[in-house]
C-alpha positions in Angstrom: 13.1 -35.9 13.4 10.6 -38.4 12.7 6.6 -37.3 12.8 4.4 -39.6 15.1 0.8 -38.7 15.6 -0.4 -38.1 19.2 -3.1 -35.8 20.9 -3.5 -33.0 23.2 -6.3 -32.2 25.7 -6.9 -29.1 26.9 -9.1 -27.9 30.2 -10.1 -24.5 29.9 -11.5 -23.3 33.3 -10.8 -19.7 32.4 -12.2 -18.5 29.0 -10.2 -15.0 29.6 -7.1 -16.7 27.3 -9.8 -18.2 24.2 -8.8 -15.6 21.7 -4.8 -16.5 22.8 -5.6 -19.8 22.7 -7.3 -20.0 19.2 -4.3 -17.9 17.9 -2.0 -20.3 19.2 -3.9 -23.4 17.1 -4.1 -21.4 14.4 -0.3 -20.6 14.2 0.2 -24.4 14.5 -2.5 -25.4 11.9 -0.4 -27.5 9.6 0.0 -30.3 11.9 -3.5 -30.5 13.2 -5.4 -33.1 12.0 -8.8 -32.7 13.7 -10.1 -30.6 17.2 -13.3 -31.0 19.3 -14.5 -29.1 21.3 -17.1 -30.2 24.5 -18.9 -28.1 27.0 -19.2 -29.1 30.2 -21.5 -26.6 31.5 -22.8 -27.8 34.8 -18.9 -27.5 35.8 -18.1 -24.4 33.9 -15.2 -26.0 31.6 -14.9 -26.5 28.4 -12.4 -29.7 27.0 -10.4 -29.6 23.5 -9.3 -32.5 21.9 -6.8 -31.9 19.3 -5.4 -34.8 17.3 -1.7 -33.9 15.8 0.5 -35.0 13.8 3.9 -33.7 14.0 7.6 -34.4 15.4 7.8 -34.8 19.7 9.4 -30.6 19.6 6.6 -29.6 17.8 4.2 -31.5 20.4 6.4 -29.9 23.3 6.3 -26.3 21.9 2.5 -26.3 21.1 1.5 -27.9 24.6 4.2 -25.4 26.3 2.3 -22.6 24.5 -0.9 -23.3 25.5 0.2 -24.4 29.1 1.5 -20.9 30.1 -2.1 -19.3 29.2 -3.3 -18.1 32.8 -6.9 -20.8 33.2 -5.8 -23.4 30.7 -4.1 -26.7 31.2 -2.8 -28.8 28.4 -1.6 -32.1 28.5 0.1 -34.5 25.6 0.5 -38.2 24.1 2.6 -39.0 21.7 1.8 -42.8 19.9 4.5 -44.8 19.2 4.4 -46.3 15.7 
């Protein structure tokens, strides 16, 4: 399969799941190219921003992953090239 680079955001409106959710990006480390991580504190969530770059089953197993943590939502976008 062909690697396409795409991004995933993440809303975090439960920090009980951080440490799963860190273990999760680690595992997946090879195809991130960059994370950022923003506060919003007046709302009590926190967004990361993770810039990938990897084939579309590797997208859907990472954002799957992180989507069944109890307090996190994660959505994708693939780019086509």
């Amino acid at each position: 399969m062909e690697k396409r680079i795409g991004a995933i955001l993440i809303l975090i409106k439960d920090k009980e799941n951080i440490h799963e959710l860190n273990d999760i990006l680690s595992i997946h480390a090879s195809i991130i190219i960059g994370r950022q991580g923003i506060p919003i504190r007046e709302k009590g969530l926190s967004i990361i921003s993770v810039v990938i770059e990897g084939t579309p089953d590797e997208f859907s197993t990472l954002t799957g992953r992180l989507g069944r943590l109890k307090g996190i939502t994660a959505r994708s976008i693939l780019a086509k090239e």
